[in-house]
Backbone as JSON Lines, residues from 0, in Angstrom:
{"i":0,"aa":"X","n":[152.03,139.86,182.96],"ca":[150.67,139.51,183.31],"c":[149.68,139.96,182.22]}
{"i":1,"aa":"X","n":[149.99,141.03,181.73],"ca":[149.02,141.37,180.49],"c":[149.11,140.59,179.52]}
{"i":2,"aa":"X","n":[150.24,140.04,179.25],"ca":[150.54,139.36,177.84],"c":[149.81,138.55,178.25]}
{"i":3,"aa":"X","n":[149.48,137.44,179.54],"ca":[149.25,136.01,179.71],"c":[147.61,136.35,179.84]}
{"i":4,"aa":"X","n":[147.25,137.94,179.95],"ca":[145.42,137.91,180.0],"c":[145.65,138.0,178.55]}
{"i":5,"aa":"X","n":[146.1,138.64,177.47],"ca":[145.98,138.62,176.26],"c":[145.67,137.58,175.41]}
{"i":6,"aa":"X","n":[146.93,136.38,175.81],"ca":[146.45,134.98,175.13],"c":[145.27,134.25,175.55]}
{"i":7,"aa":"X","n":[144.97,134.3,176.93],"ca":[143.98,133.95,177.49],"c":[142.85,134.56,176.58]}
{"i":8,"aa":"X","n":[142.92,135.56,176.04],"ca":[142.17,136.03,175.73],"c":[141.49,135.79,174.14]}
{"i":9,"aa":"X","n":[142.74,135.74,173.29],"ca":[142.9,134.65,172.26],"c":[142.65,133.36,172.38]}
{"i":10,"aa":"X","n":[142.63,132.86,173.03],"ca":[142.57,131.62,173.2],"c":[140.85,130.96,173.78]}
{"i":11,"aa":"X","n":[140.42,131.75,174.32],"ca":[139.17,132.05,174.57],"c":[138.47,132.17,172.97]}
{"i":12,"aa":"X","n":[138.55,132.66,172.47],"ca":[138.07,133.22,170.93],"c":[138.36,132.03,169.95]}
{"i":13,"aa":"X","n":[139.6,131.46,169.99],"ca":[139.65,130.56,169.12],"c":[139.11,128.87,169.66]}
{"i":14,"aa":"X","n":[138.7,129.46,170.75],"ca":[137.84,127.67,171.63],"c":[136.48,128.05,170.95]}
{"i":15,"aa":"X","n":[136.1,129.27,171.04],"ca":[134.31,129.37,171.01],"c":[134.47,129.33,169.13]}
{"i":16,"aa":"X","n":[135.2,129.49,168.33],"ca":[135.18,129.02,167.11],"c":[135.21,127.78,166.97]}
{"i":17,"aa":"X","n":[135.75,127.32,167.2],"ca":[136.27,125.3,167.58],"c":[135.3,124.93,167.91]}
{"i":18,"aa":"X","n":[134.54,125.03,168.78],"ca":[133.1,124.83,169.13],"c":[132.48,125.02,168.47]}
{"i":19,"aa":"X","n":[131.57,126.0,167.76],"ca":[130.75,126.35,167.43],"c":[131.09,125.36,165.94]}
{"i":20,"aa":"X","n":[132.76,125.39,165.2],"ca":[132.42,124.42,164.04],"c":[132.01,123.21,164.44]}
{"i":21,"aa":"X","n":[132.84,122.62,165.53],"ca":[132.34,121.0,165.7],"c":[130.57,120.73,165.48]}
{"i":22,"aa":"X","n":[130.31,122.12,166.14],"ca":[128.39,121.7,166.81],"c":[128.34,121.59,165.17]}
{"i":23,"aa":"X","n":[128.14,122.74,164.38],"ca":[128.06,122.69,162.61],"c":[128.25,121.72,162.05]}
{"i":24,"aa":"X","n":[129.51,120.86,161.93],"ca":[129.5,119.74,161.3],"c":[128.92,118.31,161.94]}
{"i":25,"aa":"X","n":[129.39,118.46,163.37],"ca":[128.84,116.94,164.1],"c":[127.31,116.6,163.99]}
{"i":26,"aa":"X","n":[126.28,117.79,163.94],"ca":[125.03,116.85,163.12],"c":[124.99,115.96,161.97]}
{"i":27,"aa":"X","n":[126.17,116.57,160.96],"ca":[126.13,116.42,159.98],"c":[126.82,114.52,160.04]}
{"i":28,"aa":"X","n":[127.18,114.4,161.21],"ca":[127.35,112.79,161.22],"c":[129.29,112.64,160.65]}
{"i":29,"aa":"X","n":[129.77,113.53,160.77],"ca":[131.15,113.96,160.32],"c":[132.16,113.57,161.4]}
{"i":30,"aa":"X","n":[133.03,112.73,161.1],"ca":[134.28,112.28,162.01],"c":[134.9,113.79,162.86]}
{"i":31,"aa":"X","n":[134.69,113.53,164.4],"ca":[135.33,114.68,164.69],"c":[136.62,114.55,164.73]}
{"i":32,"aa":"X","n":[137.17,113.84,164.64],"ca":[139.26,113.91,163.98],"c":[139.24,114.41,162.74]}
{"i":33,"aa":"X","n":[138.25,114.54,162.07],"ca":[138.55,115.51,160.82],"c":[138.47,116.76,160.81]}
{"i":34,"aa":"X","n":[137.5,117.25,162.13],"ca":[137.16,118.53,161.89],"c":[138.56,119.0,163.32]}
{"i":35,"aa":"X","n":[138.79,118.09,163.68],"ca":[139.91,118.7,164.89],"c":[140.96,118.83,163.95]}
{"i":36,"aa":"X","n":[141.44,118.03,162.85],"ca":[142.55,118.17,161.77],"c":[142.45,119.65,161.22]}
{"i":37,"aa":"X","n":[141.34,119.8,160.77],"ca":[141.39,120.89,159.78],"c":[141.12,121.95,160.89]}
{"i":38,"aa":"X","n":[140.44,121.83,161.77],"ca":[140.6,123.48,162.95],"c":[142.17,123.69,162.83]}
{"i":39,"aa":"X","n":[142.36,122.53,163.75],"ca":[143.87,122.74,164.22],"c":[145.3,123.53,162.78]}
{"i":40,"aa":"X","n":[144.8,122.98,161.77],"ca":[145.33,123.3,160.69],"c":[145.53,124.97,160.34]}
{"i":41,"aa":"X","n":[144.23,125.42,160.48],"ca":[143.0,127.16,160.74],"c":[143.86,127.63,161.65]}
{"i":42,"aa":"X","n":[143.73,127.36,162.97],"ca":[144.45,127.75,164.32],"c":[145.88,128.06,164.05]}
{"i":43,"aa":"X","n":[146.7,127.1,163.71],"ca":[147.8,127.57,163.61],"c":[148.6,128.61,162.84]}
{"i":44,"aa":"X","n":[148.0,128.64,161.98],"ca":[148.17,129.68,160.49],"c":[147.62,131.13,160.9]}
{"i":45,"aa":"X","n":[146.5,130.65,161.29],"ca":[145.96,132.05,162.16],"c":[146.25,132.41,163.18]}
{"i":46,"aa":"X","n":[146.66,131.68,164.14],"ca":[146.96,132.61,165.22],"c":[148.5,132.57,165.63]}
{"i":47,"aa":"X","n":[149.45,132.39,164.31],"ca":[151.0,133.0,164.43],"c":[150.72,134.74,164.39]}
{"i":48,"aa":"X","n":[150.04,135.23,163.74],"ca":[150.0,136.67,163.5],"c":[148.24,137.47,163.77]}
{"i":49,"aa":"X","n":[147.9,137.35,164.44],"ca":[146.45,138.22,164.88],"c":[146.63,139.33,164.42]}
{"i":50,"aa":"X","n":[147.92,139.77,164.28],"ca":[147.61,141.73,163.33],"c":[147.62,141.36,161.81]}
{"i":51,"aa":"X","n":[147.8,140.77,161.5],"ca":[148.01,140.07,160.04],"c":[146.66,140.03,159.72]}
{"i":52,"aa":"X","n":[145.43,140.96,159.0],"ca":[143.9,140.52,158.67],"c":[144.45,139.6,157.59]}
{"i":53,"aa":"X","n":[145.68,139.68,156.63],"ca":[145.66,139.17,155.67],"c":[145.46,137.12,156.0]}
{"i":54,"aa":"X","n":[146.41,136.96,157.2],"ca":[147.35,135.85,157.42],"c":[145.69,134.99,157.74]}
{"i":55,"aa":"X","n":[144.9,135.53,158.44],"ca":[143.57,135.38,159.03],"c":[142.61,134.59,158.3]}
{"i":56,"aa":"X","n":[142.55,135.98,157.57],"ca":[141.33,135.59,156.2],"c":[141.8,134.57,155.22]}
{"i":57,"aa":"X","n":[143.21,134.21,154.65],"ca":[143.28,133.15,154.34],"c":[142.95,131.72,154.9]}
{"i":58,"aa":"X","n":[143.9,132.11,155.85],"ca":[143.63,130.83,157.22],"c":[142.05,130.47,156.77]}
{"i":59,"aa":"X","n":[141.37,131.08,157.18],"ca":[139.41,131.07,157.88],"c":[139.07,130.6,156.13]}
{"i":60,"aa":"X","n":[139.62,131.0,154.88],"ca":[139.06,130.63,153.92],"c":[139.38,128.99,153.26]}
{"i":61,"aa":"X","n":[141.15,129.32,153.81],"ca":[141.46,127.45,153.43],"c":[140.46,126.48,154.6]}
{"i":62,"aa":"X","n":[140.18,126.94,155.65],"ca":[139.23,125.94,156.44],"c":[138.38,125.22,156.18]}
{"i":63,"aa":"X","n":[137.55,126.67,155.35],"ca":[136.29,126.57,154.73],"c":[136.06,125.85,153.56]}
{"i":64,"aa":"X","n":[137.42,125.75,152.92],"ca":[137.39,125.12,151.43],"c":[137.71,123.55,152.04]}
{"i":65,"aa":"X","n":[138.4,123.55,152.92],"ca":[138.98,122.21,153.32],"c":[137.13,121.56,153.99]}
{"i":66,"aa":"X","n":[136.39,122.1,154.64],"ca":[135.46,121.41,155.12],"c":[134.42,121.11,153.77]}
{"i":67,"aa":"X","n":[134.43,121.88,152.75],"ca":[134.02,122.05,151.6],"c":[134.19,120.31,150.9]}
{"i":68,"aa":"X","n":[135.39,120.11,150.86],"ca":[136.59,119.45,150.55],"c":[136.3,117.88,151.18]}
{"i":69,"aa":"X","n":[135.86,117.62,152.19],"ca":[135.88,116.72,153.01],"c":[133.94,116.6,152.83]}
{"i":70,"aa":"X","n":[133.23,116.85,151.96],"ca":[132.0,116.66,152.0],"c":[131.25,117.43,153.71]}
{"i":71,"aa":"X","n":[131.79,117.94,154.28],"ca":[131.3,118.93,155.51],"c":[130.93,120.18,155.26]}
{"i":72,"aa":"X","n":[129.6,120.27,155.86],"ca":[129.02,122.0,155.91],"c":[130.24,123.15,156.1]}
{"i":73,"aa":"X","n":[130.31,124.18,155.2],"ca":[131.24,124.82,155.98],"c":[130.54,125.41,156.54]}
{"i":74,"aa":"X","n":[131.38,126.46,157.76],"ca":[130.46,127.64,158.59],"c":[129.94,128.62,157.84]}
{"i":75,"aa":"X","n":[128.69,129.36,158.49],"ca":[127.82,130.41,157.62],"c":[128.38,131.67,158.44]}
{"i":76,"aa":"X","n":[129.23,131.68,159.21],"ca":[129.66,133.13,159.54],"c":[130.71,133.16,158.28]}
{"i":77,"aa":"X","n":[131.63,134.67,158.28],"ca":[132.45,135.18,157.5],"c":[133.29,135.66,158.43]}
{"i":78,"aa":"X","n":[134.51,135.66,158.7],"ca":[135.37,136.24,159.5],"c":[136.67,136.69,158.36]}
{"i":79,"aa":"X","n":[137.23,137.78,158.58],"ca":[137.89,138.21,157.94],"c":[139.3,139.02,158.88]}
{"i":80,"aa":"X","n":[139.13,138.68,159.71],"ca":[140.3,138.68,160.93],"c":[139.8,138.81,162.69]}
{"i":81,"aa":"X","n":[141.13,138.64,162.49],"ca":[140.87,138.76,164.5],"c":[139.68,139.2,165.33]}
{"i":82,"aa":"X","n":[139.48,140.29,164.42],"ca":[138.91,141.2,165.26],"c":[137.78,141.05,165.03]}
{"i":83,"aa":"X","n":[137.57,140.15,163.49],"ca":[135.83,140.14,163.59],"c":[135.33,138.92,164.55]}
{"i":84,"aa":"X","n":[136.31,137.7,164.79],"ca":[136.32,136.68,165.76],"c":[135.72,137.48,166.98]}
{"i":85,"aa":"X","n":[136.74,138.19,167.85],"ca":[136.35,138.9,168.94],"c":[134.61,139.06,168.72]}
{"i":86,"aa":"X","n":[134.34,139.85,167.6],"ca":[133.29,140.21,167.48],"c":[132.03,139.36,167.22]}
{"i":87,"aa":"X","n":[131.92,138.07,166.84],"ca":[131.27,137.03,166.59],"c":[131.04,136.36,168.27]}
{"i":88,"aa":"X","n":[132.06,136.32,168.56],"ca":[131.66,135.5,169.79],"c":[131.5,136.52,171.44]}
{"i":89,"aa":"X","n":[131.22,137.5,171.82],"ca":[131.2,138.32,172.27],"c":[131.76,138.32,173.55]}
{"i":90,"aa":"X","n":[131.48,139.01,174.6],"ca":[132.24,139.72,175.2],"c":[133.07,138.38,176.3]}
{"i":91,"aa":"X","n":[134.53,138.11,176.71],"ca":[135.63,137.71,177.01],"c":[135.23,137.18,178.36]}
{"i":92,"aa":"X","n":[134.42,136.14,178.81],"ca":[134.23,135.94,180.52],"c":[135.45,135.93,181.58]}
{"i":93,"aa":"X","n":[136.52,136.16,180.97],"ca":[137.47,136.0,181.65],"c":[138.79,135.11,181.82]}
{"i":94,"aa":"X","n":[139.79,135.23,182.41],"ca":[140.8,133.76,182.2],"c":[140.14,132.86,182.8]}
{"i":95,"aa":"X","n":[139.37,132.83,184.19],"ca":[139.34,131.63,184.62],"c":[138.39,130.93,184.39]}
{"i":96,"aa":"X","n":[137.44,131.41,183.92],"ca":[136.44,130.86,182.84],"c":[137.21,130.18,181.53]}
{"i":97,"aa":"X","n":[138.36,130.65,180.94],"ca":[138.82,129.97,180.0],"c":[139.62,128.51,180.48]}
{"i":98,"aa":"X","n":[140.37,128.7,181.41],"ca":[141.06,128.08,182.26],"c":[139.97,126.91,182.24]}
{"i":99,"aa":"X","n":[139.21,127.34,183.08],"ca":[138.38,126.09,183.41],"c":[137.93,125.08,182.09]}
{"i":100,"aa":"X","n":[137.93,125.07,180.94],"ca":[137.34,125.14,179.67],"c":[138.52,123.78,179.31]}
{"i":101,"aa":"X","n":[139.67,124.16,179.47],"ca":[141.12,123.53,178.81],"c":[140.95,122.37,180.1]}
């Protein structure tokens, strides 16, 4: 049960990033299958290893070069692992708040 609040919990963190890029680029008039390509791309790389700051900060930097890349704003935060995620999007409403979300 802890493990399954844990991902919940991850998973929570990596929606309110996903979000917050779409809102960033979709003014910008930007195909959202491109920006779901390149999240999803971010996501996976990053979240095989959350203790990994290294595995992270790459991940979060190829994103950035890739939205770079694709004529799209990148994001103006800096994340440099997990933990600064946690910290960007603040405090965890819960699983079933995430639940409800998916």
């Amino acid at each position: 049960r802890d493990q399954l609040e844990k991902d919940t919990r991850a998973c929570w963190h990596f929606i309110e990033l996903r979000d917050r890029a779409e809102q960033h680029v979709a003014p910008v008039g930007k195909d959202r299958h491109e920006i779901n390509n390149i999240y999803a791309r971010f996501y996976m790389t990053a979240r095989n290893d959350l203790s990994d700051h290294r595995v992270f900060s790459e991940a979060y930097k190829k994103m950035q070069s890739e939205l770079r890349e694709k004529q799209m704003v990148p994001l103006t935060s800096s994340l440099f692992s997990y933990t600064d995620l946690e910290g960007a999007n603040g405090e965890f409403p819960g699983s079933a708040s995430c639940w409800q979300r998916l």
